[in-house]
C-alpha positions as CSV (number, residue, x, y, z in Angstrom):
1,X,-18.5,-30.1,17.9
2,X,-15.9,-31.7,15.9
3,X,-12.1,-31.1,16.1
4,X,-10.0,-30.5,12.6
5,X,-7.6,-33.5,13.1
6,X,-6.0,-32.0,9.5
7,X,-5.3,-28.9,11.6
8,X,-4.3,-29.5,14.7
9,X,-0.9,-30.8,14.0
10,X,1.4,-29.7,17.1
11,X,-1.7,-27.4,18.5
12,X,-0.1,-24.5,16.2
13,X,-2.1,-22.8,13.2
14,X,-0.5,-20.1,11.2
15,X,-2.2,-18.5,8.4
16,X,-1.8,-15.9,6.1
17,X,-3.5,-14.0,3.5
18,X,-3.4,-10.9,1.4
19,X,-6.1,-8.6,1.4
20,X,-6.7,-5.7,-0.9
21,X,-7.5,-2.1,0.0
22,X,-11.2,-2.8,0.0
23,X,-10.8,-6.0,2.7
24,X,-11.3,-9.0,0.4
25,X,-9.3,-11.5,-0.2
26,X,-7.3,-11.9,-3.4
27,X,-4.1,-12.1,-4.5
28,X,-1.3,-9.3,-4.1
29,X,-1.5,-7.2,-6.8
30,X,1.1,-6.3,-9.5
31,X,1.7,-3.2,-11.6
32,X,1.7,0.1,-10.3
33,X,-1.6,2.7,-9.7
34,X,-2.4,6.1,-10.0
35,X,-1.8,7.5,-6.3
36,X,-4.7,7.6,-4.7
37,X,-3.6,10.6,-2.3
38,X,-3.1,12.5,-4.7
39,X,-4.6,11.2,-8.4
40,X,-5.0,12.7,-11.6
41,X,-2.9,15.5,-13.2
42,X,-0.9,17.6,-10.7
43,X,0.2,21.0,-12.4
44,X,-1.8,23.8,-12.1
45,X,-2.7,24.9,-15.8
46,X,-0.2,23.1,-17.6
47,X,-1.9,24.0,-21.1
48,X,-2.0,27.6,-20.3
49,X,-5.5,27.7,-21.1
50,X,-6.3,30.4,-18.1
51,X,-3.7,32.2,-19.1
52,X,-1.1,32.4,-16.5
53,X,-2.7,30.9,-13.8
54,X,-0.2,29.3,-11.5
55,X,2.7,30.4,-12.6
56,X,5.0,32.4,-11.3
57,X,7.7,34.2,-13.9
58,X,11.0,35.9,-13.6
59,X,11.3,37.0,-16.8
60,X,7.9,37.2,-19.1
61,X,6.7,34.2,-21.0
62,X,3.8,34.9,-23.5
63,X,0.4,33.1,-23.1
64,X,-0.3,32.9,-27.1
65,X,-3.5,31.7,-28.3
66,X,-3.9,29.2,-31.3
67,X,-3.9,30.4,-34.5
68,X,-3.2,34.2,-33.1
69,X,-0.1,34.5,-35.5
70,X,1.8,32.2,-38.2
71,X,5.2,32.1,-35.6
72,X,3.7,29.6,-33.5
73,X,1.9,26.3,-34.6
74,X,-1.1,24.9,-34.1
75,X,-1.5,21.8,-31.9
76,X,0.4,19.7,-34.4
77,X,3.2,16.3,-33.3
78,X,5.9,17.1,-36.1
79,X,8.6,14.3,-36.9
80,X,12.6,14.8,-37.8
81,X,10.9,14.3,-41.4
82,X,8.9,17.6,-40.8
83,X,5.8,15.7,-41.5
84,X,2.8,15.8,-39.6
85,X,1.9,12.7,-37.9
86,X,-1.1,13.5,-35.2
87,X,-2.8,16.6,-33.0
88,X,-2.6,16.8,-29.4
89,X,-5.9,18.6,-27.5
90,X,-3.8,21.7,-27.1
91,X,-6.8,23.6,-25.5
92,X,-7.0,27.4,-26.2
93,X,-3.4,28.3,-26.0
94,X,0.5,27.6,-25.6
95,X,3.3,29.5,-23.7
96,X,6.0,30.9,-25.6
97,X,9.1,32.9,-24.7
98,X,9.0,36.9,-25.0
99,X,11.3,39.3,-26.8
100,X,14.8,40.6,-25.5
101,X,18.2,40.3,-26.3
102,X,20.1,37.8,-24.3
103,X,17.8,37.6,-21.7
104,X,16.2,34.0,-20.6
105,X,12.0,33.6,-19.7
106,X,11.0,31.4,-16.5
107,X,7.9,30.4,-15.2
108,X,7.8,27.9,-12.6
109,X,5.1,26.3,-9.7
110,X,5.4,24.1,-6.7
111,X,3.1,21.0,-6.6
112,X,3.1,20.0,-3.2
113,X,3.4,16.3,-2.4
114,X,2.5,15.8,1.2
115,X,-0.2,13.4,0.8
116,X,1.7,10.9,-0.6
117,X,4.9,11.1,1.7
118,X,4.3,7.8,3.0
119,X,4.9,5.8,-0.3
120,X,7.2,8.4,-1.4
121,X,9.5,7.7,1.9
122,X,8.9,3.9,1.2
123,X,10.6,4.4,-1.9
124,X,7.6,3.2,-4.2
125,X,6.4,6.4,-5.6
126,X,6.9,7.3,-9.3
127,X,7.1,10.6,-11.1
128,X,5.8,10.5,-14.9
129,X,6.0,13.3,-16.7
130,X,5.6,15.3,-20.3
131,X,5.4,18.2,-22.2
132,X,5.0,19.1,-25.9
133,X,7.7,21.3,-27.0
134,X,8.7,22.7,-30.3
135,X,9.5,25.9,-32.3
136,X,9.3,27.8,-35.5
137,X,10.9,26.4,-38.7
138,X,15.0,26.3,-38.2
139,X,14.9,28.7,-35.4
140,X,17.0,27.3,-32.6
141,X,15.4,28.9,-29.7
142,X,14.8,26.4,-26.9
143,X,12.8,25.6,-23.9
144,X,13.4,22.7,-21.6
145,X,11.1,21.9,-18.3
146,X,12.9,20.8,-15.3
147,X,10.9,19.1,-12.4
148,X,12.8,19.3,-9.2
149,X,12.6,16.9,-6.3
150,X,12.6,19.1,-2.9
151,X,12.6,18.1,0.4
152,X,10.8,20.2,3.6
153,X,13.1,23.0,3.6
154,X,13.3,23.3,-0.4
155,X,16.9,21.9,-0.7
156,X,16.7,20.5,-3.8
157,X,17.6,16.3,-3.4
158,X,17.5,15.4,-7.7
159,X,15.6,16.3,-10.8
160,X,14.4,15.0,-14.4
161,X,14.7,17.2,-17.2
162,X,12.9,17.2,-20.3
163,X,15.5,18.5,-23.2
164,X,14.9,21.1,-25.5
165,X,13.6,20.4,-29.5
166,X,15.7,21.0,-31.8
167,X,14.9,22.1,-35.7
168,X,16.3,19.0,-36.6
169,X,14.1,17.0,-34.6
170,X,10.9,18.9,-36.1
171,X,12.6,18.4,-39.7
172,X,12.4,22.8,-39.8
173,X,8.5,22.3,-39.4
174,X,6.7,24.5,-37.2
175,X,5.4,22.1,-34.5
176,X,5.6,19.8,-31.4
177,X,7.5,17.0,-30.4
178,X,6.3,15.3,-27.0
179,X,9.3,14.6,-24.5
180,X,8.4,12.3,-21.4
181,X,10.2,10.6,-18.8
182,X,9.5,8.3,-15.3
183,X,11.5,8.2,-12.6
184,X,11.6,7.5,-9.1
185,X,10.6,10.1,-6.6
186,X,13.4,10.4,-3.8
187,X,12.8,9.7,0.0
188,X,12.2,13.0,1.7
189,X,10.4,14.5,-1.2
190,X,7.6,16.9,0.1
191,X,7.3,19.0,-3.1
192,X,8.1,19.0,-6.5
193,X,9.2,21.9,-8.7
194,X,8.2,22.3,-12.0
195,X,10.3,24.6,-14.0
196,X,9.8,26.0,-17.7
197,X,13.2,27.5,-19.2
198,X,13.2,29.7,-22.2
199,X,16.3,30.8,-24.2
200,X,17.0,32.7,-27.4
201,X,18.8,31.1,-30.2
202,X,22.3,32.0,-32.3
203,X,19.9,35.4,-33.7
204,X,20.0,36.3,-29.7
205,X,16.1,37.7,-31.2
206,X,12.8,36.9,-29.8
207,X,12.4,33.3,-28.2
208,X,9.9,31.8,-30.7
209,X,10.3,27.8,-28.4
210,X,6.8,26.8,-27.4
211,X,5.5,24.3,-25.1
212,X,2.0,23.0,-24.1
213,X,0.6,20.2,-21.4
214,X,3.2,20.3,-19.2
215,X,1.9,17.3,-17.0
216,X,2.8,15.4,-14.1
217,X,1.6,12.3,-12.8
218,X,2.5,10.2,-9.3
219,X,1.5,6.5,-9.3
220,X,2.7,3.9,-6.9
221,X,1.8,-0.5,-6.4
222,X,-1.2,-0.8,-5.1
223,X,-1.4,-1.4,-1.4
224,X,-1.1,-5.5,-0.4
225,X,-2.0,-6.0,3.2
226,X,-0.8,-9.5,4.5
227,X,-2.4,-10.9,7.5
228,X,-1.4,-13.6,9.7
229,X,-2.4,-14.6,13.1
230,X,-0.8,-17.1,15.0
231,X,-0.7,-18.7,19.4
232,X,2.4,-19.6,21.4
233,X,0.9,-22.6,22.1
234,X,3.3,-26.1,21.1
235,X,0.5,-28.5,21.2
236,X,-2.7,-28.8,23.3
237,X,-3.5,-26.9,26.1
238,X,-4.4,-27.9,29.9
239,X,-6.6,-25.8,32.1
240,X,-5.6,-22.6,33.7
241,X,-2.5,-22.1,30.9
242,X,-2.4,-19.1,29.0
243,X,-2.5,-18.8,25.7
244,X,-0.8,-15.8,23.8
245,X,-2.0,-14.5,20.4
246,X,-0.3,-12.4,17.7
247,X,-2.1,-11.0,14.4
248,X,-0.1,-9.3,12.1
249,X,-1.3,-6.9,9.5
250,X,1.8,-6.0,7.1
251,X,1.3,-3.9,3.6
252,X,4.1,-4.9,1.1
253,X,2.5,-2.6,-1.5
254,X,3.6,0.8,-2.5
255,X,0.6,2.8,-1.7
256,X,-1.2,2.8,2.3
257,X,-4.3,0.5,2.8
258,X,-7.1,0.8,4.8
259,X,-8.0,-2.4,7.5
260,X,-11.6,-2.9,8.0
261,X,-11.3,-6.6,9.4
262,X,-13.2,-8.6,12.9
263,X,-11.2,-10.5,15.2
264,X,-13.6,-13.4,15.5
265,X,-12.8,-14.9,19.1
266,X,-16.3,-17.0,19.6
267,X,-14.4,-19.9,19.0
268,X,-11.9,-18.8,21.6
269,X,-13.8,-17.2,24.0
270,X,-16.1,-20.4,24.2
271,X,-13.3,-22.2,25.8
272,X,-11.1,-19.7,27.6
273,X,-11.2,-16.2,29.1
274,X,-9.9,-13.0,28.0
275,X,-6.8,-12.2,30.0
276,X,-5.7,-9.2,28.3
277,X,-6.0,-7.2,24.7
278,X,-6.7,-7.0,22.3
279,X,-4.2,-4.5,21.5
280,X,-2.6,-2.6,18.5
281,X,1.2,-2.0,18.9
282,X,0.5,1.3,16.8
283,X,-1.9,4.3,16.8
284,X,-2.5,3.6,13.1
285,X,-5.2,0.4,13.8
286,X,-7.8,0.5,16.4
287,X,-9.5,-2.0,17.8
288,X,-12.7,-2.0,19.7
289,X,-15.6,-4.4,20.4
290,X,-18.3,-5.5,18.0
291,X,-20.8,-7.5,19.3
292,X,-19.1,-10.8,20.2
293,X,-16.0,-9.9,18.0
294,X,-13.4,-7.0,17.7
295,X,-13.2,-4.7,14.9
296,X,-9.9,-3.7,13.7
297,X,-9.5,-0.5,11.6
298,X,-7.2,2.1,10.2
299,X,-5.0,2.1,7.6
300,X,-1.3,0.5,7.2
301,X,1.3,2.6,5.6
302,X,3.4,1.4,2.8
303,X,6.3,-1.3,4.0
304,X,4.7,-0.7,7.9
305,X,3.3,-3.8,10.1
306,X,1.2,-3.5,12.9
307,X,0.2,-6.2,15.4
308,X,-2.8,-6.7,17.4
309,X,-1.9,-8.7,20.8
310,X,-4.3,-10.5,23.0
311,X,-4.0,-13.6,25.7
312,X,-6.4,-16.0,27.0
313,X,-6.6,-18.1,30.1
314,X,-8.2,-22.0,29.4
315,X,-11.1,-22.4,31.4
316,X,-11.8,-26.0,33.4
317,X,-12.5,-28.6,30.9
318,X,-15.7,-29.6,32.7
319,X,-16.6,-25.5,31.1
320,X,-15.1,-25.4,28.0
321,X,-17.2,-25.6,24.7
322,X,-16.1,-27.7,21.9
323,X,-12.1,-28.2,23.7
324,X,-11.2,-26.4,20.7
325,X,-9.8,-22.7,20.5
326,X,-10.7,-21.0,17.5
327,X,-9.1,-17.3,16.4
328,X,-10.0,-16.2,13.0
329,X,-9.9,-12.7,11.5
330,X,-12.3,-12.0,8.6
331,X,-14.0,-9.4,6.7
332,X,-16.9,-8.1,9.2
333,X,-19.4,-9.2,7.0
334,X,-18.2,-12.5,6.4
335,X,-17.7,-13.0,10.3
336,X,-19.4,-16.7,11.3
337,X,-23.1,-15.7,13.1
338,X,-21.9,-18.9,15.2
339,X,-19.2,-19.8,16.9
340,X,-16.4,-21.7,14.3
341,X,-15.5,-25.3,15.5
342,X,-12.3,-25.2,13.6
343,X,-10.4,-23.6,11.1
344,X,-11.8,-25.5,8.5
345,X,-13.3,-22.6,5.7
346,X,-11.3,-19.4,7.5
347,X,-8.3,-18.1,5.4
348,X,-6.6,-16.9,8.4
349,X,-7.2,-18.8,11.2
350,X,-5.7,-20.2,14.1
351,X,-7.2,-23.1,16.4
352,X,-5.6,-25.3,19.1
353,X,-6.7,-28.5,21.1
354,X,-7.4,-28.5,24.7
355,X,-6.1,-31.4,26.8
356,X,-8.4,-32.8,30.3
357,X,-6.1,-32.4,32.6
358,X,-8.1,-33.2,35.4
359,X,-9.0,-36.8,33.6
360,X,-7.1,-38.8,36.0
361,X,-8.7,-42.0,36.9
362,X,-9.0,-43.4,40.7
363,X,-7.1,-47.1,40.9
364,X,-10.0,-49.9,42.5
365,X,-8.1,-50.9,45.5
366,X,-9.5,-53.6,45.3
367,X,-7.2,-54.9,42.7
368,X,-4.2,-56.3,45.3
369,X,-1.1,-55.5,45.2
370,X,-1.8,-54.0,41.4
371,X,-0.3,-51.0,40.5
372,X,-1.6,-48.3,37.5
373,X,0.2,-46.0,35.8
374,X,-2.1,-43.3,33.8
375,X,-0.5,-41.6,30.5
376,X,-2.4,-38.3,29.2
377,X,-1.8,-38.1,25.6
378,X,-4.1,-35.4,24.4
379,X,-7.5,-35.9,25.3
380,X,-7.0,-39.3,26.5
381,X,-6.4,-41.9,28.7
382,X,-3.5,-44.6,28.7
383,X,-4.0,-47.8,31.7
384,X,-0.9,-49.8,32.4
385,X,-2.0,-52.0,35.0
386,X,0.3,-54.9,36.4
387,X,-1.0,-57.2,38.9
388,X,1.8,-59.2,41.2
389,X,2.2,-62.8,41.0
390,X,0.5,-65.0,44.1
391,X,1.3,-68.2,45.9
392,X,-1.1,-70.9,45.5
């Protein structure tokens, strides 16, 4: 089997490449995601279409239904003009403040945020969030929703507020106006409060504020897993030396990614012997044997990098293979049915020339008074031969 001249430079191959959640290769991705731990809308009824499902209140807020009364709108976006300028799918119902002089309406719920810690404590996670508020004509009653960033014990660590509507901004129509905001979601954050504020007005009468589809939404970068594997090896190997491999599986995305890859040592294994590993420097990859390979599998946390360790001992060069070894990582199914003669093809790949050390050539002692000198360089042979000068 052939060597990869192209590759062998100093004996040393080191190759990278990013990987997507799914295994392939492709190139890191940009943008951010939904979170996958946790996808989707995360408040519990935010529409108040199951009436007060979710919610817990310390003073009463009113679960209205559309069109029940001419004090609250329908599911209409108002601007500063007072003109209407779309509809919202407002579902069944809104909340609204209750009656009471003075006195304030509350309703909040905890969203818990657990499974996303990990991209949330690598500081990649984002909060998005909205609600439609709005009121009656020039009534100045407000509401404003407040979504608190808490850590395990509840000690509040920041917060995003969405700020109350005023008449002005609804021109003195009856309707909505959507408020939404994004912002980072602190280190340490294990739950999120979400907070919906009612207060009276100057009359100090009924709170006529509304709100509807109070949302919120985590997303996150995609998770970009870098490999690279790499030997200790300066150039090529002689029997009996061992070799020392390193793979490296790193995810510089926002979100954790799951491994699924194959160490694919045939074209190691064909010219040395396993010493020792493979083996992960953390519980979060395993590896185990498949077939003539190793599997490696798990998933990598965002900003985390995990590496897989194994040695190998060159065998005689009378019983090596091809004199080339050959460590490659792959997807499992695109692992070579044969054993790879190079690098040539493999994204990350590492492969390093043996040397026969053994090669060295017996002097004819029958040449007199000669004396040889024998040069290994690589695979082969160098003769200096001088002869000393005779008397005729």
């Amino acid at each position: 089997m052939g060597v990869s001249m192209a590759r062998r430079g100093a004996g040393l191959v080191l190759a990278a490449a990013a990987i997507a959640g799914a295994g392939a290769m492709t190139a890191a991705p940009a943008g951010a995601a939904p979170m996958a731990a946790q996808p989707g809308q995360l408040t519990v009824n935010g529409g108040g279409d199951d009436g007060m499902t979710g919610w817990i209140q310390a003073q009463p807020v009113n679960w209205v239904r559309y069109g029940s009364t001419s004090n609250y709108p329908a599911p209409n976006l108002v601007n500063s003009a007072g003109q209407v300028t779309g509809t919202f799918p407002g579902g069944i119902s809104l909340f609204a403040g209750s009656g009471g002089y003075n006195s304030g309406h509350r309703m909040w719920q905890m969203v818990d945020t657990t499974p996303s810690a990990a991209s949330i404590d690598a500081g990649a996670a984002t909060a998005n969030v909205s609600a439609l508020l709005g009121g009656y004509l020039t009534d100045n009653d407000k509401v404003e929703i407040n979504y608190k960033f808490l850590d395990v014990d509840g000690t509040e660590i920041s917060s995003i507020t969405l700020p109350p509507v005023t008449p002005a901004e609804r021109g003195n129509a009856t309707g909505f106006v959507r408020r939404q905001q994004s912002a980072p979601v602190p280190a340490g954050t294990r739950q999120i409060g979400v907070e919906a504020n009612f207060s009276p007005g100057t009359d100090l009468n009924d709170t006529d504020a509304v709100v509807d589809n109070i949302l919120l939404f985590l997303d996150a970068p995609l998770g970009n897993l870098q490999v690279t594997t790499s030997s200790d090896a300066s150039g090529a190997v002689s029997d009996g030396q061992v070799v020392n491999y390193t793979t490296t599986f790193t995810n510089t995305g926002g979100q954790p990614v799951a491994v699924d890859q194959a160490l694919v040592l045939s074209g190691l294994l064909d010219d040395a012997d396993l010493v020792s590993g493979p083996t992960s420097s953390d519980a979060a990859l395993t590896v185990s044997p498949n077939g003539g390979n190793y599997g490696v599998a798990g998933t990598v946390a965002p900003g985390q990098s995990v590496t897989v360790t194994y040695a190998v001992a060159v065998k005689p060069f009378a019983s090596q293979g091809d004199h080339n070894l050959v460590a490659a990582v792959t997807d499992p199914a695109a692992a070579p049915a044969q054993a790879p003669a190079s690098c040539t093809g493999i994204a990350v790949c590492a492969e390093v020339p043996t040397a026969d050390s053994a090669a060295v050539p017996m002097v004819n002692p029958a040449v007199a008074g000669g004396a040889a000198a024998v040069v290994l360089a690589g695979g082969g042979v160098f003769w200096a031969v001088r002869r000393r000068a005779t008397a005729s």
